[in-house]
N, CA, C and O of each residue as an XYZ file, in Angstrom:
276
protein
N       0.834     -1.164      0.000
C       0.000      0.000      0.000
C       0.897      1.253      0.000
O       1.930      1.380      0.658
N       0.271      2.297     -0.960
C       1.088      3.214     -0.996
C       1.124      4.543     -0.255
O       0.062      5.150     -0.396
N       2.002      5.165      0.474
C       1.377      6.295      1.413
C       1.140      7.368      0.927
O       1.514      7.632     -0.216
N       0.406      8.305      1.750
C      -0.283      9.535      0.640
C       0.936     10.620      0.677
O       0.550     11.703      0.237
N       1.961     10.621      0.983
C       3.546     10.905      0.522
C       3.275     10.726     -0.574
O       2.709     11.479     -1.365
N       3.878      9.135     -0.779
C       4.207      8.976     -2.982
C       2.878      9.148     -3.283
O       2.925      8.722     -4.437
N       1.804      9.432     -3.129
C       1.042     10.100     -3.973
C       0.631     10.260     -4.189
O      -0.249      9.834     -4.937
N       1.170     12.013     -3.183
C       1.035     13.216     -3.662
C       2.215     13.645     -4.284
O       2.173     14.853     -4.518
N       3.224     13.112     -4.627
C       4.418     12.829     -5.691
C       4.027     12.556     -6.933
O       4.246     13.251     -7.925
N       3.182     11.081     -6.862
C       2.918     10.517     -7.827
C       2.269     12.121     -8.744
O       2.822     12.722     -9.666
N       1.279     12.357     -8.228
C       0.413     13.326     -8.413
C       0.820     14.622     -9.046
O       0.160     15.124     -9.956
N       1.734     15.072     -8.638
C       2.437     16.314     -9.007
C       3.292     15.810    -10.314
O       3.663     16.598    -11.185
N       3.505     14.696    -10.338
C       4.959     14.672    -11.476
C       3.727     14.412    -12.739
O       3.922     14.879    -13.861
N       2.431     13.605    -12.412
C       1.959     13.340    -13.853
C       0.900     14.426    -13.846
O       0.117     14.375    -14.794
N       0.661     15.720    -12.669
C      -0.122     16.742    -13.484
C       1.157     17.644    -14.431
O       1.168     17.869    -15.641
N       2.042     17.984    -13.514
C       3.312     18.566    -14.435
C       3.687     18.074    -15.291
O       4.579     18.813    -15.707
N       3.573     16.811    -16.230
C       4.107     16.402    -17.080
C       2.686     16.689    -18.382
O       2.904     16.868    -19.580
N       1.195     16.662    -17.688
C       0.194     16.771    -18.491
C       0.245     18.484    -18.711
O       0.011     18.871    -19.856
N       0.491     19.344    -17.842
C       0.622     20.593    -18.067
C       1.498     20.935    -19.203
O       1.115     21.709    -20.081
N       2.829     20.303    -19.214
C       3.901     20.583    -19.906
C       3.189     19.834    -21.219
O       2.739     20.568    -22.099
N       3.102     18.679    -21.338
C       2.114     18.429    -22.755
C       1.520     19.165    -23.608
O       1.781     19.414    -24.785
N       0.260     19.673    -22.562
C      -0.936     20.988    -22.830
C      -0.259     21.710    -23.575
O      -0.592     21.747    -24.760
N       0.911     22.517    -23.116
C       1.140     23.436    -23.060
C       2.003     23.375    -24.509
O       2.027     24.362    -25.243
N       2.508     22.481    -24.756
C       3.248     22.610    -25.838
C       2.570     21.838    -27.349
O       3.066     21.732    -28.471
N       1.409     21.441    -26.866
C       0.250     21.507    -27.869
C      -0.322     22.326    -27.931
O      -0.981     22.109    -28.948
N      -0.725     23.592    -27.415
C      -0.994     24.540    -27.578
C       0.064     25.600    -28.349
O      -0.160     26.221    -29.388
N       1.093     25.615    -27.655
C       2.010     26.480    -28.523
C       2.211     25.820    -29.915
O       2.528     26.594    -30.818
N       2.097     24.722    -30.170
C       2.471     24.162    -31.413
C       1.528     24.275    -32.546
O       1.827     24.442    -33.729
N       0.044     24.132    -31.896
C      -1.243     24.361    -32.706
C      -1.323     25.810    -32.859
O      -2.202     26.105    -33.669
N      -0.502     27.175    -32.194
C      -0.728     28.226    -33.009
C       0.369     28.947    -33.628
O       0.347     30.082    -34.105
N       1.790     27.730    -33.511
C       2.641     28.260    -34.183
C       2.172     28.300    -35.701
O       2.323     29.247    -36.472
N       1.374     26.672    -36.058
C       1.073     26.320    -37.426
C       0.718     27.479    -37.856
O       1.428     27.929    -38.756
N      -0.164     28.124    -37.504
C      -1.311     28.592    -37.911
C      -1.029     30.300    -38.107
O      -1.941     31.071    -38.402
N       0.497     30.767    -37.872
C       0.948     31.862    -37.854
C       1.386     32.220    -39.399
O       2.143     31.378    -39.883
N       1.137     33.018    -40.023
C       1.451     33.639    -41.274
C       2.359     34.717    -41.581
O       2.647     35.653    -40.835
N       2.654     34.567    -42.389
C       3.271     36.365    -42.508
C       2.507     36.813    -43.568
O       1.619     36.256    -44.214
N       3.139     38.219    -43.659
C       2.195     39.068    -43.938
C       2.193     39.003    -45.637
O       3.351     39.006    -46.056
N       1.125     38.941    -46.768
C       1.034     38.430    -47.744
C       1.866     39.060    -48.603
O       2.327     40.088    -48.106
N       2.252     38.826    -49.759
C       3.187     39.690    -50.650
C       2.553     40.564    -51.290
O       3.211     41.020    -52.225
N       1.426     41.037    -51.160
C       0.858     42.105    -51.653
C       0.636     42.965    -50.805
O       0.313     44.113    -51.110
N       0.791     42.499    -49.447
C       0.824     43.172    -48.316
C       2.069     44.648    -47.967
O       1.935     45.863    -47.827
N       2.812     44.032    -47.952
C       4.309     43.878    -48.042
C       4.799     45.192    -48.947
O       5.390     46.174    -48.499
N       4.448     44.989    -50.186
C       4.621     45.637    -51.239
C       4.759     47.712    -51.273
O       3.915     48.567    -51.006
N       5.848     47.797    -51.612
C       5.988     49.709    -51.369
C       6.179     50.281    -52.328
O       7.186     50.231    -53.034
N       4.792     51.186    -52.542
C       5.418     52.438    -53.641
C       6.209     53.134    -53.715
O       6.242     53.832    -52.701
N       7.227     53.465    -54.665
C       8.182     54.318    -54.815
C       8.777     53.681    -53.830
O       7.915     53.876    -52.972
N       9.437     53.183    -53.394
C      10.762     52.750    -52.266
C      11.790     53.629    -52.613
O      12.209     53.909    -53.737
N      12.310     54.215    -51.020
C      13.548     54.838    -51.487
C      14.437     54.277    -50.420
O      13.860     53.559    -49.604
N      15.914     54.485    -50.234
C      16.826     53.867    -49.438
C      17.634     55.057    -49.071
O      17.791     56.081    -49.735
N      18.211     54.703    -47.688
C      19.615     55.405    -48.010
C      21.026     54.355    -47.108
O      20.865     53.456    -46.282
N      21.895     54.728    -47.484
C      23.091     53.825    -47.350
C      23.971     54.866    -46.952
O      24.427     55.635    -47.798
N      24.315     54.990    -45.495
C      25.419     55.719    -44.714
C      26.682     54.937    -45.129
O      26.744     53.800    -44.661
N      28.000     55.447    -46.151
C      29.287     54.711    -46.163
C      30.164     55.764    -45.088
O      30.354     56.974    -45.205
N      30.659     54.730    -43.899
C      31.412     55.470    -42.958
C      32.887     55.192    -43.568
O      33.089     54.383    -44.473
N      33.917     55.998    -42.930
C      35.382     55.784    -43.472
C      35.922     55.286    -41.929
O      35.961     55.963    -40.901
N      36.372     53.695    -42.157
C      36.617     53.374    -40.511
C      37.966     53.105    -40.813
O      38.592     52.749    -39.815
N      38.613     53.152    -41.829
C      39.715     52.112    -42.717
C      41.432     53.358    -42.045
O      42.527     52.926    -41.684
N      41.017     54.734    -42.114
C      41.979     55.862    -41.778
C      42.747     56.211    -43.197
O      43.864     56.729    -43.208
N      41.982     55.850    -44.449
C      42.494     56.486    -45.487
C      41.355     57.474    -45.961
O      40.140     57.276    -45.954
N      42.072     58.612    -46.383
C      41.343     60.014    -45.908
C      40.231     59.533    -47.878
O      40.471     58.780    -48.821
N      39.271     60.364    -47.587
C      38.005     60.163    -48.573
C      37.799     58.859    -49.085
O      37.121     58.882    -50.113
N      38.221     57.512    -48.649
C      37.871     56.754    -48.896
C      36.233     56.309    -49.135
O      35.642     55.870    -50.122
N      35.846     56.602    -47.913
C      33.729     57.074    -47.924
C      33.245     57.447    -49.306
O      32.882     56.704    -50.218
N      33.326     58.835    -49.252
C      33.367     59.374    -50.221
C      33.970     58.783    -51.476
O      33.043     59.050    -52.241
N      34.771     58.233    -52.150
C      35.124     57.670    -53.189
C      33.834     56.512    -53.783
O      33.144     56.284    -54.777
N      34.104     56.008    -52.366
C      32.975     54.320    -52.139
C      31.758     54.814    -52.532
O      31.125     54.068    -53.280
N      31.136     56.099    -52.174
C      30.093     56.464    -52.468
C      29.710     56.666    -53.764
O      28.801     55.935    -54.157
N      30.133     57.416    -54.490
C      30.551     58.121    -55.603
C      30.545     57.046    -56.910
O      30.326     57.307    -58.093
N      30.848     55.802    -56.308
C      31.013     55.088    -57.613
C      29.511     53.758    -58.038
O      29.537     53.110    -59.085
């Protein structure tokens, strides 16, 4: 006969193990189901950019050259 020690052991290890289950069937059933955002979504008129060239190198207008071409 088993004492109500092991279980309330017993007890704790197989709700924590059903929690941890749950739980990662749940996260898993709404990872599926996550999308990104459609390619028409997405999509930008006129796009413009800009591109900072720093001079880290210590040869003088190097930046500037890099830029330029």
């Amino acid at each position: 006969m088993k004492s109500k020690r092991q279980n309330t052991v017993l007890f704790a290890i197989l709700g924590t193990t059903f929690l941890t289950g749950l739980i990662f069937l749940i996260l898993k059933i709404l990872s599926a189901n996550y999308k990104f955002f459609d390619e028409e979504e997405i999509m930008v008129n006129n796009p413009s950019y800009q591109i900072d060239v720093l001079n880290g190198c210590g040869v003088e207008e190097i930046a500037s050259r890099s830029r330029n071409i």
